[in-house]
N, C-alpha and C positions, 0 to 999 in steps of 0.2 A: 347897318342895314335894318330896316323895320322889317317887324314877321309880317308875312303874309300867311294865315293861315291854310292846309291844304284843303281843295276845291273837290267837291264834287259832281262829275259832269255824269249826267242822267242819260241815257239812252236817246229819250226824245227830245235832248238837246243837241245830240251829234248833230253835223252837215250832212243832209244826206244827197248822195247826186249819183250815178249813174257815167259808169266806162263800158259804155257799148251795155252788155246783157249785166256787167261786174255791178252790182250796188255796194256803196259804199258811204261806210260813215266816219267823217271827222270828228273825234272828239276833243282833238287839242292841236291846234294849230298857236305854235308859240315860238319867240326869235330863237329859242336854242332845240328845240325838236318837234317834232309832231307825231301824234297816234292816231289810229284810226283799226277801223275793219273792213274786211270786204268779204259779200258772200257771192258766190256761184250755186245757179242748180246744176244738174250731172249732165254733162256733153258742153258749158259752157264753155268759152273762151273770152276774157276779158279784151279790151282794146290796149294796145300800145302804150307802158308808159316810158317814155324815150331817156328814164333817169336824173338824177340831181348831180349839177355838176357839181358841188359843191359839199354834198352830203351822202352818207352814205343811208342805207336801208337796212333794217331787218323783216323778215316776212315770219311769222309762228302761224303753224298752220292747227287751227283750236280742235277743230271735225273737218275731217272728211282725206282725200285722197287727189291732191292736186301734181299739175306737172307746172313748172317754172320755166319757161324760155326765155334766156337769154340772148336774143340772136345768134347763141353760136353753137351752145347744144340746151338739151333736157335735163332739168333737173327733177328728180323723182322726188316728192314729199309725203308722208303721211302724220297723219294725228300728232302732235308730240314732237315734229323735226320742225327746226328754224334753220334759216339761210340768210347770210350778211352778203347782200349787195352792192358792190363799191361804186362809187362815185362814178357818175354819168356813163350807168351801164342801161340801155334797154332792155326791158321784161316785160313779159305778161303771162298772166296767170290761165292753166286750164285744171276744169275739174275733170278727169278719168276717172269720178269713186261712182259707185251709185246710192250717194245721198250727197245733200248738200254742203256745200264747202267753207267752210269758216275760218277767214285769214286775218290773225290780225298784224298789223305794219307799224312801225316808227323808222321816224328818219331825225339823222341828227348831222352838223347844226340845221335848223330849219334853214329853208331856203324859199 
């Protein structure tokens, strides 16, 4: 295998695009996983993301005070907690802190 040596992706290189109020940034969209972040201001509710059938999720929540729905209850987070989301589960993300919400995600394998 030739090195590839490791990359670094810049802030304003992320993707950035918009789930409902959620902004969000791709910083690595790759065939075996993807990273990214997503922020909220406080009262937000991001859109629907309906899951990866194929992969699963982690969410680290960097600042702030969000709640995770999975269609079927609440998951409470704050600063410092992550949560593994398994394969082609629905979630979206709400900020209940009051300040802004800094979440960052990978999913693996990419899908």
């Amino acid at each position: 295998m030739l090195y590839q040596p490791p990359r670094i992706i810049r802030q304003v290189e992320a993707r950035n695009f918009m789930e409902g109020p959620e902004h969000c940034r791709e910083y690595v969209k790759a065939p075996k996983l993807w990273f990214g972040t997503s922020t909220l201001q406080p009262g937000q509710r991001g859109n629907i993301d309906v899951g990866h059938p194929n992969s699963q999720e982690v969410f680290f929540v960097c600042q702030g005070h969000v709640l995770l729905f999975d269609e079927k209850q609440y998951h409470e987070l704050f600063k410092g907690d992550a949560i593994l989301i398994p394969e082609g589960v629905p979630h979206t993300l709400i900020n209940v802190g009051e300040e802004e919400a800094l979440i960052a995600w990978a999913g693996a394998p990419g899908d």
